[in-house]
N, C-alpha and C positions, 0 to 999 in steps of 0.2 A: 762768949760763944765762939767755936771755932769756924778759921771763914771756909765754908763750903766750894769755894773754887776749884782747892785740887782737888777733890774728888770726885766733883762732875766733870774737870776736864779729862780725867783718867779715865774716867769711866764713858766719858762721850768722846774720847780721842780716836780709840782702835773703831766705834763706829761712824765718824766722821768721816777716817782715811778709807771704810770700808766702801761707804758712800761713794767716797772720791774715786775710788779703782771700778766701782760699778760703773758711775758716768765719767768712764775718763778720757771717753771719744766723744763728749760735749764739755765742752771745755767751759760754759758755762755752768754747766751744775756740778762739776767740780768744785769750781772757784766759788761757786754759794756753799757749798757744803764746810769746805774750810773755812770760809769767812766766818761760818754763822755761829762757831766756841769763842773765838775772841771778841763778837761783838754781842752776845750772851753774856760772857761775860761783864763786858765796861758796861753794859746796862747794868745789871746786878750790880756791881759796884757803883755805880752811882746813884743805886736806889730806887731804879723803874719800877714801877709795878709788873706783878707778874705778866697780868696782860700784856703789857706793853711790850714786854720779853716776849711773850709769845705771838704776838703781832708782828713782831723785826723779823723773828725765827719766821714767820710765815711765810713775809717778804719774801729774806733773803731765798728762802727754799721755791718758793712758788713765782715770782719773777719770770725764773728763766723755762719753764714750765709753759707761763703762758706766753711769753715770747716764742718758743718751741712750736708750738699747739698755732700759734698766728702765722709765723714762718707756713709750717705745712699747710694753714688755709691758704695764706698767699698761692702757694707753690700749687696748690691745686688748682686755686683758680683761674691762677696764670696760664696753666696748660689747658684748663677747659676751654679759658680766653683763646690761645693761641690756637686751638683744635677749630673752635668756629670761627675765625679769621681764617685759618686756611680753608674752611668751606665757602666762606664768605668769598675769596678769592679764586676758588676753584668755578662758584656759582657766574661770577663776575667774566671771569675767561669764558665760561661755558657761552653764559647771554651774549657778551662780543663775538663770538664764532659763530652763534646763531645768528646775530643782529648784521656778520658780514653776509652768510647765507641770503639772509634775505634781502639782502641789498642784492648780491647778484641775480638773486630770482625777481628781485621786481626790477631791475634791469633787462633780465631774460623777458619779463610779462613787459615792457617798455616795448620790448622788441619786438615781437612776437605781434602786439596789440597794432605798433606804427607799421607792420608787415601785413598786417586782417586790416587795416583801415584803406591801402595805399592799393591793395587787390580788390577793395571794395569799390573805391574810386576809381581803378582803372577798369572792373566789371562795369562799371555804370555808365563811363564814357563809351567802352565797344556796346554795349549794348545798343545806344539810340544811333548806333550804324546799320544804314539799310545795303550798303553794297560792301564788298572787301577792299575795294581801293580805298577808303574811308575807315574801316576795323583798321585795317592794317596798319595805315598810316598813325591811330590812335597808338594800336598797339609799339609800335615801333619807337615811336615819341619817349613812351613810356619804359621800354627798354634802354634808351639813350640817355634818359637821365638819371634812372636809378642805380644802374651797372655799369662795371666797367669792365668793355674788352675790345679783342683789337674787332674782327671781324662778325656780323653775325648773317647768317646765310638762311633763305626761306625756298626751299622747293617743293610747289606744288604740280603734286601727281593728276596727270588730263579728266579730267571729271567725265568725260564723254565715254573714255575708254577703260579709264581705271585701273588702266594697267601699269603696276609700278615699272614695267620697264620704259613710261614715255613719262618723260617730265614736260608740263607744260610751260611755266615760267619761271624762274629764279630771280630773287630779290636780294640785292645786297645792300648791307647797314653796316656801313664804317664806323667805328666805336669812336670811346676816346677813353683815356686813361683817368683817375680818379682825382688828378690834378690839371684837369682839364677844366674851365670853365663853360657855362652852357652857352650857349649862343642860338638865338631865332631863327637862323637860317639853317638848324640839327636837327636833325640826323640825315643826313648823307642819303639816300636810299635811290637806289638806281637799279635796272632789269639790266639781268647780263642772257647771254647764254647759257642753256645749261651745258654740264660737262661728265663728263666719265666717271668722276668723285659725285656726281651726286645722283646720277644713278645704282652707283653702289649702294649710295650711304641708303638712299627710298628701297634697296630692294634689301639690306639689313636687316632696316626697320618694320620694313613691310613683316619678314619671316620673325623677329623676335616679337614686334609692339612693347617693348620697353625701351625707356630711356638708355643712352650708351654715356656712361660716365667719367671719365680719365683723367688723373692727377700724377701719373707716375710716366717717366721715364721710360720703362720696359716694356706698358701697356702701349704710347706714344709711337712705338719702333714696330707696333705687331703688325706681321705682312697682312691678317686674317681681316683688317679694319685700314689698308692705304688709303682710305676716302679723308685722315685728317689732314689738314692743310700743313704745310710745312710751316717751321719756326714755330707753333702749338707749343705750348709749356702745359695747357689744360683744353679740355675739348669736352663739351656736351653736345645730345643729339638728343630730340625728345621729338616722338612718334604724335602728330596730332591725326588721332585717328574719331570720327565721326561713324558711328552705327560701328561695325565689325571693320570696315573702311579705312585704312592709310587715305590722306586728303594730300597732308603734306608734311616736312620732316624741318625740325627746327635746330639748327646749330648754331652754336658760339664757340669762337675761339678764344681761349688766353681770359676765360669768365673765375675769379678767384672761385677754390674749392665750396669756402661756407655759404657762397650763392647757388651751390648745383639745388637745391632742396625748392629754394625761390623759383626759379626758373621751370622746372619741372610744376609746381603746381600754375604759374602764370602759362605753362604753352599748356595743360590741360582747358585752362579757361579760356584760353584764344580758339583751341577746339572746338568747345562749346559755341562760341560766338559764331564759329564757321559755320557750324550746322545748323544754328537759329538763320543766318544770312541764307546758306542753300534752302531751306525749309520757303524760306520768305520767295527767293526766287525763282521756287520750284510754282508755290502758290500765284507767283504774277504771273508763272510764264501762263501754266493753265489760265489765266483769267485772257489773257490775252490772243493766245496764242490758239489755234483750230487742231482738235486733236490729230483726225487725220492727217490733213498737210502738210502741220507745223507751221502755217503760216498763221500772218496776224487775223482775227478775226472781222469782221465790218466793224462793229462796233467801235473797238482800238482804233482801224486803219482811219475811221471817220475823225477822231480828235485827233492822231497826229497828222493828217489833213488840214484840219484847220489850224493847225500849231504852223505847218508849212507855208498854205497858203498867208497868215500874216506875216510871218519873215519875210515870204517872196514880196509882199505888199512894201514894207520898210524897205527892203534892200533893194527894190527896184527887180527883183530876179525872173526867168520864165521859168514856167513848171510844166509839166506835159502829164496827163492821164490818161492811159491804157485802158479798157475795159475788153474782157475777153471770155470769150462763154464757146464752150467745146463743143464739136457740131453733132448732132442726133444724138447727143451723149443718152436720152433714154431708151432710144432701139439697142444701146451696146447696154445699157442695164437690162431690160428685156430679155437678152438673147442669150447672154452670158451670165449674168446674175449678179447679186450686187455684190458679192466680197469680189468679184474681178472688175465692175467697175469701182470698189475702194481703191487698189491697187493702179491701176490706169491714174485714179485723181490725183494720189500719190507721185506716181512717176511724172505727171505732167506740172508740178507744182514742182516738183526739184528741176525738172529744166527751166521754168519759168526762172525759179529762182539763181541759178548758178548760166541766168542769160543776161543779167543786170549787175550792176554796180552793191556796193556793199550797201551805200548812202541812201539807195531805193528801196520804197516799201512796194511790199506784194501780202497782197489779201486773198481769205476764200470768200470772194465778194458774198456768192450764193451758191446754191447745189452746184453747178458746176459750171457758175460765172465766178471769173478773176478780175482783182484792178491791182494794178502796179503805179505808181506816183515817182515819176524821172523828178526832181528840183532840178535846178539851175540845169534845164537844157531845153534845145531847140526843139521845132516841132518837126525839123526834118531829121534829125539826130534822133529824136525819137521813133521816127516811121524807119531807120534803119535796125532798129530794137525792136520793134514790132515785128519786123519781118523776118530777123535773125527768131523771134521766137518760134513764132509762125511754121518758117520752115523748118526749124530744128525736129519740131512734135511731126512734121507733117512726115518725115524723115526715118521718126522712129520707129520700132515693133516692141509694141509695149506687149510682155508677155508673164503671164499670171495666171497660173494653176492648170497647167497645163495647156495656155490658149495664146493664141497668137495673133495681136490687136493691131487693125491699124486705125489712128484717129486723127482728127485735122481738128484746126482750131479759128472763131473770127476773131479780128481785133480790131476796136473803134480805136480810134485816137484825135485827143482835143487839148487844148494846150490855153495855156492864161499867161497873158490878159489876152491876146489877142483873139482868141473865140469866146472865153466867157472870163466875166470879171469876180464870179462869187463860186463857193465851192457847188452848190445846188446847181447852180447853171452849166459847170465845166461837168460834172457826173453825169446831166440831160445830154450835153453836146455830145460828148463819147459815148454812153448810149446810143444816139440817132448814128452816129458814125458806125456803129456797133451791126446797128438793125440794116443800116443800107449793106453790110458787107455779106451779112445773110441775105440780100434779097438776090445781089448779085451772085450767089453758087456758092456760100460759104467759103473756107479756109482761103478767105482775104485780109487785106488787111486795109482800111479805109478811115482816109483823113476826113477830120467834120471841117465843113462845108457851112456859109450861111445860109444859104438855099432850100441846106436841109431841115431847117427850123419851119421854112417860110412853109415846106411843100408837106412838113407832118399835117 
């Protein structure tokens, strides 16, 4: 038999090479396609079975095939790989930029929360203050430690007058700087005079009632605001206004800018607290005080009477008590009527009053009896007060709706220990001293007497 070799490789040559020029930009199935005649062959010559020939042919052709086919899954999966790794790392930046987010926001809520707690606690300390020398002192405290600056200044506008052109006091608070350590004996706070700059600054505030806020240079220099203190790098001014009302005007100097927001709502709350304190003081004075006269009521004058009388008992002291009851005072209501005997009561109570000392009380004892209480003084020091009152009224022309008054006035006068040792007894003694001064012709003025006890 003839050997079949050359004429399958002749025959499978030109398609072989044709093979080879089709993949001859894979350089592997080139190199299978030529391999696969010559190793066709040494099988066949050595007697393979056909299969087996055809299993090698498989091989060699199929190999590079599914090597091929594996490569491209790789290469796919690599890039899907690489595609969600880049999201996985896109996701990962994203969550870190959020995660710093909210680290500065619960930093910010940090802040924010220790700023509502520190307003909550300083709302609660002014509050259980019943006077302003006490608020203020709270408040100030509370300025002194939390801030820092060089100056800060309080001027309150006269409450009697209301008029921003009259400053009643000015309070000054020496700061300190934020490497300043506290000390027990801070804040600094001392009454000055007031001055030029801060009638400006009350009658600014008065006309805008907003906060004045300055961080710059250009604002610092404007003629239209001279009221800031010289050397200022920063300057706040915050209007504490009560009802429609300017009370008083609150400044700092050299207060860093991210504090103006603080500041602004703590001098709102210190507002408030001023108005709960006037409210409160408005409510004592009524409780105390006699609407017409303005003077203190019996009631009040009798406890701080006895508040007086046991000092004077401790400290060994004399005290002296006045009783004074105006003369025919009901023929002048009769005759005149009573809105001009209001007016009469009136004018005779502000001499009474601006006839004594600060330290003396004066009462509407009754309709139109008075008592005055001298402390610490003689009984003849006080009959020269008796009679200075005495004659003052007797003196004057009280004149009220068109009417032209004249009125006199009696005055007992008794004195402790030496006339009476208890308050009940010194009120009897100046009473009887009272009645003997009416017996004698009124608008007198008479010393009690033991005599006069003996002869009631």
């Amino acid at each position: 038999m003839n050997d079949p070799y050359p004429f399958i490789f002749n025959a499978a040559l030109p398609l072989v090479i044709a093979l080879a020029y089709f993949f001859r930009k894979r350089l592997a199935y080139s190199a299978a396609f030529v391999a696969v005649i010559p190793t066709t062959f040494l099988l066949f010559k050595l007697g393979a079975p056909g299969s087996t020939i055809v299993l090698a042919a498989a091989l060699f052709i199929g190999t590079p095939y599914l090597i091929s086919r594996f490569n491209l899954s790789y290469k796919k999966s690599r890039t899907e790989l690489e595609g969600r790794l880049k999201d996985l790392k896109d996701e990962h930046a994203r969550l870190h930029h959020e995660e710093e987010e909210l680290g500065h926001s619960a930093k910010a809520v940090d802040g924010r929360m220790t700023d509502i707690i520190s307003l909550y606690e300083i709302t609660k300390e002014m509050s259980a203050a019943l006077n302003f020398e006490q608020l203020f002192k709270t408040f100030s405290a509370f300025l002194w430690e939390n801030f820092s600056f060089s100056i800060c200044r309080l001027a309150l506008v006269n409450r009697e007058e209301m008029d921003v052109s009259t400053v009643d006091k000015v309070y000054n608070i020496e700061g300190r700087s934020s490497s300043d350590s506290i000390d027990e004996d801070f804040p600094n706070i001392h009454s000055v005079e007031p001055d030029s700059d801060d009638k400006l600054l009350i009658s600014y505030l008065s006309s805008t009632k907003k906060p004045l806020l300055i961080d710059s240079k250009k604002n610092l220099h404007d003629p239209t605001i001279s009221f800031i203190s010289e050397g200022a790098k920063t300057f706040i001014a915050a209007p504490l206004v009560v009802g429609e009302k300017l009370v008083a005007a609150l400044s700092m100097s050299n207060l860093p800018p991210n504090d103006f927001d603080k500041i602004v709502i703590q001098a709102r709350q210190f507002a408030l607290e001023i108005k709960k304190i006037q409210l409160y003081e408005t409510i004592q004075h009524l409780a105390i005080t006699d609407g017409l006269t303005n003077l203190f009521v019996r009631r009040h004058f009798i406890e701080r009477f006895d508040e007086e009388l046991r000092r004077s008992r401790r400290q060994k002291l004399r005290m002296v008590l006045l009783m004074l009851d105006i003369d025919h005072f009901k023929i002048c209501n009769d005759r005149y009527g009573h809105l001009v005997g209001d007016a009469v009561l009136r004018e005779i109570s502000k001499i009474i009053r601006d006839s004594v000392r600060e330290i003396d009380m004066v009462a509407r004892y009754g309709g139109e009896e008075f008592a005055v209480l001298l402390p610490d003084t003689k009984k003849e020091e006080a009959a020269h007060v008796a009679e200075r009152i005495r004659s003052a009224i007797s003196l004057h022309e009280f004149k009220a709706y068109d009417e032209l008054i004249r009125c006199t006035i009696s005055i007992g006068v008794a004195s402790y220990p030496s006339d009476s040792p208890t308050m009940e007894s010194l009120i009897e003694s100046a009473d009887l001293a009272l009645y003997k001064a009416k017996a004698l012709g009124r608008d007198k003025v008479c010393l009690f007497k033991r005599d006069m006890r003996e002869s009631e």
